[in-house]
Backbone of each chain as nested JSON, in Angstrom:
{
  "chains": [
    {"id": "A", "residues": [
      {"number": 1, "name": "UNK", "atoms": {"N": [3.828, -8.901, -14.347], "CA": [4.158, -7.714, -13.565], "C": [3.831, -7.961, -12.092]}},
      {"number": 2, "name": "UNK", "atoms": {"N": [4.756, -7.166, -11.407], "CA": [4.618, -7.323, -9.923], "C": [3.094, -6.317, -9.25]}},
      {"number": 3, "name": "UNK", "atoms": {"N": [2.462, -6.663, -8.923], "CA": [0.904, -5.913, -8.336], "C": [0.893, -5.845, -6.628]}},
      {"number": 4, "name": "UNK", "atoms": {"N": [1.14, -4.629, -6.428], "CA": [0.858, -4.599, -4.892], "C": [-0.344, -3.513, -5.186]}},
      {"number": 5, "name": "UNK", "atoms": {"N": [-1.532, -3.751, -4.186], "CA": [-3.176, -3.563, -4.156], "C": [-3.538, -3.301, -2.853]}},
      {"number": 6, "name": "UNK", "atoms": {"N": [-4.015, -1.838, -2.801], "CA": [-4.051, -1.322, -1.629], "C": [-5.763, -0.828, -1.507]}},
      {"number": 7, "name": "UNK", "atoms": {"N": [-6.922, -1.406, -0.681], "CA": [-8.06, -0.991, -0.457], "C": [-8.585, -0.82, 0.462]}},
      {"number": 8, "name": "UNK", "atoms": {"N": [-9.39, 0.717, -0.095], "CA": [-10.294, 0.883, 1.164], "C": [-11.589, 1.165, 0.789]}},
      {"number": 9, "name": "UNK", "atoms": {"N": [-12.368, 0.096, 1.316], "CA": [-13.771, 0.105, 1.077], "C": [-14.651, -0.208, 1.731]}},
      {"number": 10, "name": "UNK", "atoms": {"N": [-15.686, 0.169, 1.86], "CA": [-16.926, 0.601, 2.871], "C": [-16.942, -1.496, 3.783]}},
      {"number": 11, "name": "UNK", "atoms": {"N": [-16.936, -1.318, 4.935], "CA": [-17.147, -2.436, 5.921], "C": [-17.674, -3.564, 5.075]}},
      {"number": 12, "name": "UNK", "atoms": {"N": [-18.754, -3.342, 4.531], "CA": [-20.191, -3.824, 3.893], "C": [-19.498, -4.541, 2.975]}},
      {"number": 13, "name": "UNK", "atoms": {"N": [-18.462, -4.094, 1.907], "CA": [-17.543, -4.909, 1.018], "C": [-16.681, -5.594, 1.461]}},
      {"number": 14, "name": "UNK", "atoms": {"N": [-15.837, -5.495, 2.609], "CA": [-14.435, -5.557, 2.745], "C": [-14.712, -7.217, 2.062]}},
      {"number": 15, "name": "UNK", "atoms": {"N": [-15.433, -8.063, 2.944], "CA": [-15.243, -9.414, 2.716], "C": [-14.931, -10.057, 0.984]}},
      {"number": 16, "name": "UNK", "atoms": {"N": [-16.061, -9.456, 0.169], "CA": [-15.942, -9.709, -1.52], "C": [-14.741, -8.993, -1.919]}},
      {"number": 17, "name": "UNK", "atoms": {"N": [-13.727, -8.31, -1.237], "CA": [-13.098, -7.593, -1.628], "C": [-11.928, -8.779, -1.248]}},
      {"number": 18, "name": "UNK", "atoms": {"N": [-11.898, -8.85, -0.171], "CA": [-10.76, -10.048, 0.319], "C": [-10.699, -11.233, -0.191]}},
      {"number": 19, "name": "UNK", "atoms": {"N": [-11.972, -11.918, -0.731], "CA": [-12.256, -13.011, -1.321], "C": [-11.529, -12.991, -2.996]}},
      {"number": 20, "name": "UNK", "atoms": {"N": [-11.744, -11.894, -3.102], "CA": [-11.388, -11.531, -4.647], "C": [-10.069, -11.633, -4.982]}},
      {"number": 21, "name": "UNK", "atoms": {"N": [-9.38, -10.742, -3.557], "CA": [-8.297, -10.606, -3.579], "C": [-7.256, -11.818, -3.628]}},
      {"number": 22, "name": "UNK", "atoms": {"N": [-7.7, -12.625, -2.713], "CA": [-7.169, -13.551, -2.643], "C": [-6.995, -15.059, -3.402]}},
      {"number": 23, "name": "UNK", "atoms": {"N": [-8.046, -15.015, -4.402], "CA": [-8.025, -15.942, -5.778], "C": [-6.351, -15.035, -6.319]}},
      {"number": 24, "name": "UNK", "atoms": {"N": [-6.436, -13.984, -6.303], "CA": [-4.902, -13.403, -7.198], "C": [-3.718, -12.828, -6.567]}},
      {"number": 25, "name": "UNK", "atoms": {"N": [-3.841, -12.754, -5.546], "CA": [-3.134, -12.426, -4.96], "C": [-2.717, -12.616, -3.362]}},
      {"number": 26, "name": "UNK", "atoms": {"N": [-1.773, -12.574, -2.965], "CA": [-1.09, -12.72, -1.625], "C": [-1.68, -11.64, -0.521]}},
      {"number": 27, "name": "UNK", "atoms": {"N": [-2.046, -12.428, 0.652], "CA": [-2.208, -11.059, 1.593], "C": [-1.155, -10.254, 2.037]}},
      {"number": 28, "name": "UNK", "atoms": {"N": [-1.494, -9.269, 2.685], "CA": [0.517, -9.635, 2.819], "C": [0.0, -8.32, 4.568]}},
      {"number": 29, "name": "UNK", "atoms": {"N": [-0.517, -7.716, 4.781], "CA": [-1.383, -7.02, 5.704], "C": [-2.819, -6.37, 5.491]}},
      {"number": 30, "name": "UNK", "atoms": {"N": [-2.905, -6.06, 6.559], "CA": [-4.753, -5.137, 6.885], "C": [-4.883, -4.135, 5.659]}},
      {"number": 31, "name": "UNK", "atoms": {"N": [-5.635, -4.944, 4.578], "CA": [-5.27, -4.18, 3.028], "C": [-4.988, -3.639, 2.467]}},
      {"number": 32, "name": "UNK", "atoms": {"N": [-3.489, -5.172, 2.327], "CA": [-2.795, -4.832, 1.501], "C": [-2.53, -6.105, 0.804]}},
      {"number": 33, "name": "UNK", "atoms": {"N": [-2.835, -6.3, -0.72], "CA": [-2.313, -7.662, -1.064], "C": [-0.859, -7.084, -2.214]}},
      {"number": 34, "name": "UNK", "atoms": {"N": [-0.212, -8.249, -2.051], "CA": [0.298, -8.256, -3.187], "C": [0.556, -10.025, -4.423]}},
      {"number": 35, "name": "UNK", "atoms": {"N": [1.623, -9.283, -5.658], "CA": [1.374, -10.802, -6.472], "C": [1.884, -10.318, -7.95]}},
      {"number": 36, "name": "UNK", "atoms": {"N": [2.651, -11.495, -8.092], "CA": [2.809, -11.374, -9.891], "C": [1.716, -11.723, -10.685]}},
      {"number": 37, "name": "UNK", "atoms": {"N": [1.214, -10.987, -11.532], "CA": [0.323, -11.301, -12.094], "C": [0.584, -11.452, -13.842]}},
      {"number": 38, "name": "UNK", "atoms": {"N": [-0.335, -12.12, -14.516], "CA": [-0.099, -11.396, -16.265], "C": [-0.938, -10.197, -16.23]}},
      {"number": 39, "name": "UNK", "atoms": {"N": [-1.076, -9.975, -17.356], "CA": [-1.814, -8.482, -17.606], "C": [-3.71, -9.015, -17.934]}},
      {"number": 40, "name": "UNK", "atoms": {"N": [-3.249, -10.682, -18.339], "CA": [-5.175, -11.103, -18.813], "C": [-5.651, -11.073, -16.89]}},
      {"number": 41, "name": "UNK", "atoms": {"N": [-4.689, -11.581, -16.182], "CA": [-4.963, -11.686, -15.031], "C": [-5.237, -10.435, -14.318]}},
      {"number": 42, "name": "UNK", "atoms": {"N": [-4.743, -9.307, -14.696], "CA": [-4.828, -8.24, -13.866], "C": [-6.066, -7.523, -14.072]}},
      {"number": 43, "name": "UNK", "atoms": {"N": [-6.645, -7.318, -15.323], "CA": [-7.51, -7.335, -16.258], "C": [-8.671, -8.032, -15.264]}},
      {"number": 44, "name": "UNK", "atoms": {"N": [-9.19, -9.467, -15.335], "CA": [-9.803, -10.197, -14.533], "C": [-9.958, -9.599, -12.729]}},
      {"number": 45, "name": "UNK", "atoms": {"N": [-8.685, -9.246, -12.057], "CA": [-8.953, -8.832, -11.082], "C": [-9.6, -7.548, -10.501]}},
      {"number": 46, "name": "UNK", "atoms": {"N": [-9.355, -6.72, -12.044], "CA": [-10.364, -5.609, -11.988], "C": [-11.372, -5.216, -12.35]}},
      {"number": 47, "name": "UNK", "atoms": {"N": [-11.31, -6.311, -13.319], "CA": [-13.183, -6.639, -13.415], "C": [-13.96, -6.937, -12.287]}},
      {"number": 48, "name": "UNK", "atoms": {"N": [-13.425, -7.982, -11.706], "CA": [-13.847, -8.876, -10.396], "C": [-14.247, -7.676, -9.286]}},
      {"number": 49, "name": "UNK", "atoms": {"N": [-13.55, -6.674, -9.189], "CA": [-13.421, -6.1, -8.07], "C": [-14.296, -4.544, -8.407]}},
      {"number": 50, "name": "UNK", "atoms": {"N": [-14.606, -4.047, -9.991], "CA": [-15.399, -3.23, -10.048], "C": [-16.913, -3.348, -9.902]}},
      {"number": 51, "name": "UNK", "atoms": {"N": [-17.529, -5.129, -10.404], "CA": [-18.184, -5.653, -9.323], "C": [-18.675, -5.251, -8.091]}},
      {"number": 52, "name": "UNK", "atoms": {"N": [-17.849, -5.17, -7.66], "CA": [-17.844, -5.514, -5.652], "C": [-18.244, -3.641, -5.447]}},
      {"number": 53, "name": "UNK", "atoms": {"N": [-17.157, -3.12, -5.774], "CA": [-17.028, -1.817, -5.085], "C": [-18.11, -1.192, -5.643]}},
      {"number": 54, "name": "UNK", "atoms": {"N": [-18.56, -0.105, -4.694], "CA": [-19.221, 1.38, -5.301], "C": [-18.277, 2.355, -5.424]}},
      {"number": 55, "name": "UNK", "atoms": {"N": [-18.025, 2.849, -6.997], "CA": [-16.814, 3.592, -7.347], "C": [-17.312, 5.045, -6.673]}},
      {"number": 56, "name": "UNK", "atoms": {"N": [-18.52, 5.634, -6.134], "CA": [-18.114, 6.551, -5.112], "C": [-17.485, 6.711, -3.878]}},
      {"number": 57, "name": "UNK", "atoms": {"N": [-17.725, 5.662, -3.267], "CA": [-17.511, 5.468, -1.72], "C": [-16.404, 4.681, -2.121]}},
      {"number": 58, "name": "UNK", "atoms": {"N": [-15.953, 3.422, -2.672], "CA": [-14.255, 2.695, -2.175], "C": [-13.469, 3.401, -2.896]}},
      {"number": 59, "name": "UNK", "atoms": {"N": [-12.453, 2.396, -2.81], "CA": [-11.266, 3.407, -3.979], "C": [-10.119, 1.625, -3.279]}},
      {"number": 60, "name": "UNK", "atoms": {"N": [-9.315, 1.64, -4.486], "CA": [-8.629, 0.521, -4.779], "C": [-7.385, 1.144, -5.74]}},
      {"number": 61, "name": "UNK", "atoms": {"N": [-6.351, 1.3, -4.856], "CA": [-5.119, 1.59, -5.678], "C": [-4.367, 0.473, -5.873]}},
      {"number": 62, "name": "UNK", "atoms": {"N": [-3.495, 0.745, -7.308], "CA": [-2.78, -0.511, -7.62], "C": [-1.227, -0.147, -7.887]}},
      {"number": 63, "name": "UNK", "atoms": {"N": [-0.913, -0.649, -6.763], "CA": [0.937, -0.137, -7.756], "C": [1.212, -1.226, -8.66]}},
      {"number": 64, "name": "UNK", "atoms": {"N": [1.508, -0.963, -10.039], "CA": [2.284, -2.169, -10.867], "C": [3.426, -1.674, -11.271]}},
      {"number": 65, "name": "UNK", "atoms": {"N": [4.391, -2.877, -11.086], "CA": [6.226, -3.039, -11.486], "C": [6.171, -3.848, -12.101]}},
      {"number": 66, "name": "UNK", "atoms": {"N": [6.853, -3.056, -13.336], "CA": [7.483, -4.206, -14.369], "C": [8.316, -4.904, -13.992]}},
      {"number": 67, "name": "UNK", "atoms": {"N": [9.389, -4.32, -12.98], "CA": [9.988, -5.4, -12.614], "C": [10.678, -5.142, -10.548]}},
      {"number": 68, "name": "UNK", "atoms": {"N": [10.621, -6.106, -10.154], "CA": [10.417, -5.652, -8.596], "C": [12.488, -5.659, -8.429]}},
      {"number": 69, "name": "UNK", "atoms": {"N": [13.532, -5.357, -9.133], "CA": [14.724, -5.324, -8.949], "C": [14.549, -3.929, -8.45]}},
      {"number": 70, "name": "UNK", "atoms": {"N": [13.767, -3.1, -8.434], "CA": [14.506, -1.855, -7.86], "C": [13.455, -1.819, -6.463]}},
      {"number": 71, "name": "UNK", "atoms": {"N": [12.865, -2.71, -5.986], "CA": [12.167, -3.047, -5.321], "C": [12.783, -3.113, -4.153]}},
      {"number": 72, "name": "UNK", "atoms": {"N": [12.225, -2.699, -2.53], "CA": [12.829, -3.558, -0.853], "C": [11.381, -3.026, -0.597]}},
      {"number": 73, "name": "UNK", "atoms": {"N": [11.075, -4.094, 0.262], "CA": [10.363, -3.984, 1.503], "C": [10.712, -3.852, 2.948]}},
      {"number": 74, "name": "UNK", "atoms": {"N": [10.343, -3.204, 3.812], "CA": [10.355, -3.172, 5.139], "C": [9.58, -3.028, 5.971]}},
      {"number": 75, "name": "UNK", "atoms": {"N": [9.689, -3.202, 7.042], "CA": [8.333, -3.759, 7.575], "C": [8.444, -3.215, 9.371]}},
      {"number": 76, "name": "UNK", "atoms": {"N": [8.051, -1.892, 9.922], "CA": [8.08, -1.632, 11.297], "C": [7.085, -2.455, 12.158]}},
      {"number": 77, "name": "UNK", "atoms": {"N": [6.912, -2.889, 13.017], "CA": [6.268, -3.679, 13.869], "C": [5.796, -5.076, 13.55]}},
      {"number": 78, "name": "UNK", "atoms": {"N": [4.605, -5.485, 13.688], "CA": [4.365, -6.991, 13.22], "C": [4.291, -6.721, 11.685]}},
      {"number": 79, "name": "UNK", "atoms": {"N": [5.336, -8.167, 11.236], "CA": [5.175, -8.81, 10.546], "C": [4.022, -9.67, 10.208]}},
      {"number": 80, "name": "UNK", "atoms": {"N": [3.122, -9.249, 9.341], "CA": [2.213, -10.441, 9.738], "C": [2.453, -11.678, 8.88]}},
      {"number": 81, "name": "UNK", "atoms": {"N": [2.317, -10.941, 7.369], "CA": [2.789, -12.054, 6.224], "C": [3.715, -11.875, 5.279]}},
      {"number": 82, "name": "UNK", "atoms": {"N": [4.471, -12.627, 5.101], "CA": [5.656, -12.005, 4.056], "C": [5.585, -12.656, 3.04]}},
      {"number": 83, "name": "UNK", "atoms": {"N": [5.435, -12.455, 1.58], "CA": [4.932, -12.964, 0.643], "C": [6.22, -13.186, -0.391]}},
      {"number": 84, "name": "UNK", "atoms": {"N": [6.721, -14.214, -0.794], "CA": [7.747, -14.852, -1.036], "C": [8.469, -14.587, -2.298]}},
      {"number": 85, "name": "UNK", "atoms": {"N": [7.585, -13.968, -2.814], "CA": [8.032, -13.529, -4.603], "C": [8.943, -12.841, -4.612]}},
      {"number": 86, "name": "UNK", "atoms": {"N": [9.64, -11.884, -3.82], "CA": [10.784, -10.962, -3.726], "C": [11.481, -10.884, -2.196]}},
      {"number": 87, "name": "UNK", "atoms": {"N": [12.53, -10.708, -2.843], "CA": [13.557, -10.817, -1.269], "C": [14.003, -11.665, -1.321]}}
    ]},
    {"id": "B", "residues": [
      {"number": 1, "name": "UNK", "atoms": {"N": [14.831, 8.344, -2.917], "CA": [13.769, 7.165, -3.39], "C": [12.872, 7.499, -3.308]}},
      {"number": 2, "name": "UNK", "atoms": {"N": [11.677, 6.881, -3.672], "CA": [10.779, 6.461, -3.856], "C": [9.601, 6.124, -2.586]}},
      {"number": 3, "name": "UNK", "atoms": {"N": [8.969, 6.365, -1.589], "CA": [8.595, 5.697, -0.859], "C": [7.194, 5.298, -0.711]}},
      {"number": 4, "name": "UNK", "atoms": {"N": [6.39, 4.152, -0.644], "CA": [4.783, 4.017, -0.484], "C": [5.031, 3.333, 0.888]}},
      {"number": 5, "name": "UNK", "atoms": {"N": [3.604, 3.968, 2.049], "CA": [3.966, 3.536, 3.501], "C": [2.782, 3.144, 3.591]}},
      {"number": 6, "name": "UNK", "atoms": {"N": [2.393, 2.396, 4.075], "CA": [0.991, 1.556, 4.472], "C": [1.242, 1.213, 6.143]}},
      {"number": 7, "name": "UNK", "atoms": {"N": [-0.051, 1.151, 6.605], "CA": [0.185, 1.303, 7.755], "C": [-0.971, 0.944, 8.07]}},
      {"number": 8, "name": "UNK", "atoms": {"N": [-0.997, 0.081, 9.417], "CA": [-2.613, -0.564, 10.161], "C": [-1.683, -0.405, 11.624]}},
      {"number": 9, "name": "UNK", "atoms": {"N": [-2.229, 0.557, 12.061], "CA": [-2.256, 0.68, 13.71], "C": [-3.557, 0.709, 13.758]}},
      {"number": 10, "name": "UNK", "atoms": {"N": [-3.786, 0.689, 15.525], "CA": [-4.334, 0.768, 16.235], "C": [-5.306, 2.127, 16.282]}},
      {"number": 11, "name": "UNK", "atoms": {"N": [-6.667, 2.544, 16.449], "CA": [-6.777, 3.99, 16.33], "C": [-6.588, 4.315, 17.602]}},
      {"number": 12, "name": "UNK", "atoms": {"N": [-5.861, 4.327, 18.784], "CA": [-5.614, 5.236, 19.453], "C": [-4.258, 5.741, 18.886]}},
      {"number": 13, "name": "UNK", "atoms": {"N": [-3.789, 4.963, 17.741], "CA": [-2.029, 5.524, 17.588], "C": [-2.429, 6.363, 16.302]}},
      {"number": 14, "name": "UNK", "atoms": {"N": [-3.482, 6.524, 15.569], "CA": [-3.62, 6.655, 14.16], "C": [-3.211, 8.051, 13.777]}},
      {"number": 15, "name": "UNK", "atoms": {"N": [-3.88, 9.108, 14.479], "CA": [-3.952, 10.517, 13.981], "C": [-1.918, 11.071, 14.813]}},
      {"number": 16, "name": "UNK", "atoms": {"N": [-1.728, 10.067, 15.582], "CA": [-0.047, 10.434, 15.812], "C": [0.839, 10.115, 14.224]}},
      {"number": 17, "name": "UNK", "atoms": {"N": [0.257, 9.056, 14.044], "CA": [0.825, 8.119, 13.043], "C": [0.6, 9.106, 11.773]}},
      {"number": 18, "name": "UNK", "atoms": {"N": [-0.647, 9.212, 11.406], "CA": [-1.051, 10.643, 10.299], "C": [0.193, 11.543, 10.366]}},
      {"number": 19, "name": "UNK", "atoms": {"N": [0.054, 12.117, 11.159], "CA": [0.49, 13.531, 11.635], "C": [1.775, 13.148, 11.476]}},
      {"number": 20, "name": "UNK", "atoms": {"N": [2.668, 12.197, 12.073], "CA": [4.394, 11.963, 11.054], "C": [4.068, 11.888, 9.793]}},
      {"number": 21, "name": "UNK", "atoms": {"N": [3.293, 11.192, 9.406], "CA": [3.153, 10.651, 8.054], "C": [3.454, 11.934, 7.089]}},
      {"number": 22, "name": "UNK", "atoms": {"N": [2.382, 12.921, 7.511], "CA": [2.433, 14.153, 6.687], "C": [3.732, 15.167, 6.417]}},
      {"number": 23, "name": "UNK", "atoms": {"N": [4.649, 14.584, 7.649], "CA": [5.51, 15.422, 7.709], "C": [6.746, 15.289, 6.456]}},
      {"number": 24, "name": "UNK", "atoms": {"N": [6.646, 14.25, 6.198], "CA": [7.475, 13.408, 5.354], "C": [7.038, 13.336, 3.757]}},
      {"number": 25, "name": "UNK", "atoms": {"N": [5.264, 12.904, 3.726], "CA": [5.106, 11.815, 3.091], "C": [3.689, 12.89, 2.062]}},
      {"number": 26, "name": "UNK", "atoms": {"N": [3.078, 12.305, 0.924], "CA": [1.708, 12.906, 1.019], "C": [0.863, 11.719, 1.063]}},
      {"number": 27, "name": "UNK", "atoms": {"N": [-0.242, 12.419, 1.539], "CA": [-1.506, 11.231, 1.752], "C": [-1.693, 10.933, 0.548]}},
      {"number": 28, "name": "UNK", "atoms": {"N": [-2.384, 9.715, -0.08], "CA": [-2.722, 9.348, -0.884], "C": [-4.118, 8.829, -0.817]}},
      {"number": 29, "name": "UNK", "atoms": {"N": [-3.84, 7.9, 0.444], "CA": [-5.821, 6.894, 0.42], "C": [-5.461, 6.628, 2.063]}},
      {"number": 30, "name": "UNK", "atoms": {"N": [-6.762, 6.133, 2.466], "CA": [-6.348, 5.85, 4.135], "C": [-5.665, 4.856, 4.228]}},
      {"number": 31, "name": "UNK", "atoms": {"N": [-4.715, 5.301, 5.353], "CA": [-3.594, 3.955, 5.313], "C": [-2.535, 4.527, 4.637]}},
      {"number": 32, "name": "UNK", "atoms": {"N": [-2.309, 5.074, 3.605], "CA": [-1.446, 4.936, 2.725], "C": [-0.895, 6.379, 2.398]}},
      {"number": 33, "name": "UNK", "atoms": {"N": [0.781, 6.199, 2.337], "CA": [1.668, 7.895, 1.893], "C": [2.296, 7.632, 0.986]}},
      {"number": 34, "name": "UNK", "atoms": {"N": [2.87, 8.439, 0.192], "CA": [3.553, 8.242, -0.59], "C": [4.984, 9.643, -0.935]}},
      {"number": 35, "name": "UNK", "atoms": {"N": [5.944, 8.892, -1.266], "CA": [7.029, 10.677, -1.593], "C": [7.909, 9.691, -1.883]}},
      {"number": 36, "name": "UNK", "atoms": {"N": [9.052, 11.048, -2.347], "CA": [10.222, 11.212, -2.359], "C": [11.245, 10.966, -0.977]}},
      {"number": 37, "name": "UNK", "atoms": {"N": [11.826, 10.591, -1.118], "CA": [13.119, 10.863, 0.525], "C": [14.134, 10.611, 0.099]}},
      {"number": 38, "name": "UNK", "atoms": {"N": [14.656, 10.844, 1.095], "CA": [16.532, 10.526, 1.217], "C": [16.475, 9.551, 2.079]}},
      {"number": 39, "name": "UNK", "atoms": {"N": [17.536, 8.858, 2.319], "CA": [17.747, 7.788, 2.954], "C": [17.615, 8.689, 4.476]}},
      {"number": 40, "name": "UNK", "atoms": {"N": [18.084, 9.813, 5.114], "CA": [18.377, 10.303, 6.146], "C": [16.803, 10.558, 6.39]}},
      {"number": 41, "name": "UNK", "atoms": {"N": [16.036, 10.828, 5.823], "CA": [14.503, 11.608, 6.069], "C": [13.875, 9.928, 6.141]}},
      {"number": 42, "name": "UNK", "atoms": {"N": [14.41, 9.159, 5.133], "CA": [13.453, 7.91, 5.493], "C": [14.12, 7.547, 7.268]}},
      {"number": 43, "name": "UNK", "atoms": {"N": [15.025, 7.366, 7.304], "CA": [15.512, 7.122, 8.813], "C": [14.808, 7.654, 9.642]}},
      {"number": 44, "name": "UNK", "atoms": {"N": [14.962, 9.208, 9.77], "CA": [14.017, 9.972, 10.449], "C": [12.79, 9.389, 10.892]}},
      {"number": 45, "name": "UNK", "atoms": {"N": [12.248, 9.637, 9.383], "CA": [10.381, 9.092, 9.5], "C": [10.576, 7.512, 9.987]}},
      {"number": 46, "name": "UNK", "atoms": {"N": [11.324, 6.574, 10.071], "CA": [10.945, 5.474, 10.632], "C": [11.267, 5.381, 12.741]}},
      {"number": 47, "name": "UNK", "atoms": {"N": [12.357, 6.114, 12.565], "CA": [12.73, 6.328, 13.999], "C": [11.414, 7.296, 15.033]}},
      {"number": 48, "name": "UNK", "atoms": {"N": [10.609, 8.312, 14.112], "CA": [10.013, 8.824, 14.368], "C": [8.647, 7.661, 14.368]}},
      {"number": 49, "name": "UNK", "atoms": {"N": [8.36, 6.925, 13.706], "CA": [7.098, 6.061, 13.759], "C": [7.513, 5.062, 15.277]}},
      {"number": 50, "name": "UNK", "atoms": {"N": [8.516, 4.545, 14.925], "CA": [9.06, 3.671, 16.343], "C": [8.935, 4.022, 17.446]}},
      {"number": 51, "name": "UNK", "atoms": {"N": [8.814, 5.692, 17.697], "CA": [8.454, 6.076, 18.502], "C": [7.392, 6.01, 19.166]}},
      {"number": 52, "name": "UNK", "atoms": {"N": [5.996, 6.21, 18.144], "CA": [4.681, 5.781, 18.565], "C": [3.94, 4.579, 18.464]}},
      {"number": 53, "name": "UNK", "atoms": {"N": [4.306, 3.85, 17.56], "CA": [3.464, 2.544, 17.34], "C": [3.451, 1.568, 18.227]}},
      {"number": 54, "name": "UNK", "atoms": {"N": [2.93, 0.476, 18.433], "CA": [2.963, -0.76, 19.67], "C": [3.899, -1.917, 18.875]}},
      {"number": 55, "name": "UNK", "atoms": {"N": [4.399, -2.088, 18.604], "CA": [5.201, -3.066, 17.544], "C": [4.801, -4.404, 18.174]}},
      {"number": 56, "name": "UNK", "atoms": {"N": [4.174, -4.757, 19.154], "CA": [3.55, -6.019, 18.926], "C": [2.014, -6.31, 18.342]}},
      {"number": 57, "name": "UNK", "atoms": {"N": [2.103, -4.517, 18.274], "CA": [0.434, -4.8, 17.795], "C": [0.027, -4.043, 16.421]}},
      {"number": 58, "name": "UNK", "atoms": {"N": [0.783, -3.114, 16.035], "CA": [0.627, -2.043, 14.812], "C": [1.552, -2.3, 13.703]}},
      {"number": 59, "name": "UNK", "atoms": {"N": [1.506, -2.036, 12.497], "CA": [2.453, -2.784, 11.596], "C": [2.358, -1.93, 10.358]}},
      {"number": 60, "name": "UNK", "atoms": {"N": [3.353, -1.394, 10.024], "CA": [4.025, -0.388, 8.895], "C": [4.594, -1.085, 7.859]}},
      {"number": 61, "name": "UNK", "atoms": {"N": [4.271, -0.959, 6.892], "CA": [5.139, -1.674, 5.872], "C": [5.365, -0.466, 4.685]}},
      {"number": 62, "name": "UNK", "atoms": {"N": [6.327, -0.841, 4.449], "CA": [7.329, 0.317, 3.656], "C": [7.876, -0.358, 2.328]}},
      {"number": 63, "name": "UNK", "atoms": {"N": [7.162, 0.136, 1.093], "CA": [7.815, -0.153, -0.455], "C": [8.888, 0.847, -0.416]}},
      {"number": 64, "name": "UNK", "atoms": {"N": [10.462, 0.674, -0.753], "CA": [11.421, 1.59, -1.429], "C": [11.826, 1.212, -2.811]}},
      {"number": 65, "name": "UNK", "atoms": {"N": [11.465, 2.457, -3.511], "CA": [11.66, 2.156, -4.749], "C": [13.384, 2.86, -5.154]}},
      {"number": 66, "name": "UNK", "atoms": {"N": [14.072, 2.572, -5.862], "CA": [15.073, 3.094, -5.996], "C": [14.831, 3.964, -6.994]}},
      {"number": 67, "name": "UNK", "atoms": {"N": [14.039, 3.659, -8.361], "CA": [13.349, 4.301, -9.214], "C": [12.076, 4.427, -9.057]}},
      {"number": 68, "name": "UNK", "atoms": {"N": [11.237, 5.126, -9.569], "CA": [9.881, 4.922, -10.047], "C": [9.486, 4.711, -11.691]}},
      {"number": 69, "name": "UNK", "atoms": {"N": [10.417, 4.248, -12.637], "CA": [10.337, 3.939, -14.024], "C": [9.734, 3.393, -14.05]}},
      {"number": 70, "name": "UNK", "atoms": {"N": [9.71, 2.207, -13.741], "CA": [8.935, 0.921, -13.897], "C": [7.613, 1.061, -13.013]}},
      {"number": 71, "name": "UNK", "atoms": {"N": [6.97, 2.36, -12.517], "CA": [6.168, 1.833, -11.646], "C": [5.245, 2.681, -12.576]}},
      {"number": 72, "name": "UNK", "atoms": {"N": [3.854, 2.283, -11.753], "CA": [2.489, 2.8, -12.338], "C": [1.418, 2.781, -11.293]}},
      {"number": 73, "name": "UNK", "atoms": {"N": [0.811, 3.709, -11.593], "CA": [-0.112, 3.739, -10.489], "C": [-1.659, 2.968, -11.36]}},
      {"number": 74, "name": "UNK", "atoms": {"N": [-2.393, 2.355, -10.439], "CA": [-4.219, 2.778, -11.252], "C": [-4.978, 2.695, -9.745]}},
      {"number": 75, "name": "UNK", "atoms": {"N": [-6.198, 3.389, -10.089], "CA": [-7.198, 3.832, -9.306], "C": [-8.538, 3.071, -9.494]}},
      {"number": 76, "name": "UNK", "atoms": {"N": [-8.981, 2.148, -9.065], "CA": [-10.393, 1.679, -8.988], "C": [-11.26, 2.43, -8.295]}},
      {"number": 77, "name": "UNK", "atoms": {"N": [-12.23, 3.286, -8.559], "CA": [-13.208, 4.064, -7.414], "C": [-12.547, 5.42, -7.526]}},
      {"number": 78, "name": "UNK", "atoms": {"N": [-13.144, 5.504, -6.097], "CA": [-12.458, 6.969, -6.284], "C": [-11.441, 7.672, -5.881]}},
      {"number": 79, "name": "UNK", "atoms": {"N": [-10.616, 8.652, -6.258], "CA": [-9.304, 9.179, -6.5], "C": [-9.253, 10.229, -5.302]}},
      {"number": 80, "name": "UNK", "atoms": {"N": [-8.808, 9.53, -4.375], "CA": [-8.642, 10.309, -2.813], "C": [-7.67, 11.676, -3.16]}},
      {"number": 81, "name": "UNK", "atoms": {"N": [-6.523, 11.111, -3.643], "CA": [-5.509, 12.227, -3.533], "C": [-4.857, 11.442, -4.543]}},
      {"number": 82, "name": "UNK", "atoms": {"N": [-4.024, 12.104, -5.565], "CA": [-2.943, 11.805, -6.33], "C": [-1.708, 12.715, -5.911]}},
      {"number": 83, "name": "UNK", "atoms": {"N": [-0.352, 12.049, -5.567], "CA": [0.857, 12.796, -5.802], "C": [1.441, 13.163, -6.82]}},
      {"number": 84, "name": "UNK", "atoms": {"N": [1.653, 13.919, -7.133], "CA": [3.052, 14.888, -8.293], "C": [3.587, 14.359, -8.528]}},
      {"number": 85, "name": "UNK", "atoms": {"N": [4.802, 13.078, -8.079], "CA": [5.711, 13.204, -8.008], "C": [6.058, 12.349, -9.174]}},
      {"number": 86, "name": "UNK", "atoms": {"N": [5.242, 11.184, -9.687], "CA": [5.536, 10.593, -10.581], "C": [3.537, 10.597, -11.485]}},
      {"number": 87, "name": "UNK", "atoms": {"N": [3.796, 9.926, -12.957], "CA": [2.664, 9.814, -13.434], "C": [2.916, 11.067, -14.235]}}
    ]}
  ]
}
C-alpha cells in the first residue's frame, strides 16, 4: 500500500521521528514522508514511532492507498523532493 | 475530489495561509486540511494561496484524490481534529 505520513511532534522528537521515518519511507517535505510499504512494514513503522512519540503531545497521521491510480500530486511553490513511486 | 493540503510556509505567511485554508478546507493537524472540492473551488483555493506564499521559499503540496475508496486514515497520538467526510 501506498503510505503518505504526516507529523507533528514536540521539537524534542522531531529528529527520532525523521530517523524513523526515513529507514521507510521517502521525504518528500517539512513533515511529510511518503512510500509503498507492506502491511508487516507498516506495522514496524508504527511500532518504531509509538516509541518515539508522547501520544499526548504528538500526533502522526497516516493516509494509506490501496492503490495510488486515483492518486495526483501538486505541488505550489518549492518543490523540494519528489518521490518517484507515482507520476 | 478529494483534497489533503500540507503546507510549510514561512510563519510570517502562516495564519494568512490558515485563514484560506479554512475557507475551503477543514483543519485536521498543523500543517494539514483536508475536504471535498470541485475542481473550480480547488482553482480558487490554489490561486488564492499564490497569492500569499513566497514560492521560492514556502511550499504547498496538494494530494487529489478522485475517490476516497481506497483511502484510510490512522492516527498515532493524538486526534487533533477528524473530518466527516470520509471514515
Amino acid at each position: 500500500m501506498y503510505v503518505i505520513m504526516v507529523y507533528d511532534v514536540n521539537v524534542a522528537r522531531v529528529q527520532k521521528v525523521l530517523k524513523t521515518g526515513r529507514k521507510y519511507l521517502t521525504w518528500v517535505q517539512n513533515s511529510v514522508f511518503e512510500g509503498e510499504l507492506t502491511e508487516a512494514q507498516f506495522a514496524r513503522l508504527q511500532r518504531a514511532l509509538q516509541k518515539i512519540i508522547d501520544p499526548e503531545e504528538d500526533s502522526i497521521l497516516f493516509y494509506l492507498l490501496r492503490t495510488t491510480a486515483y492518486l495526483e500530486r501538486q505541488t505550489l511553490g518549492v518543490i523540494k523532493n519528489e518521490p518517484t513511486q507515482f507520476l
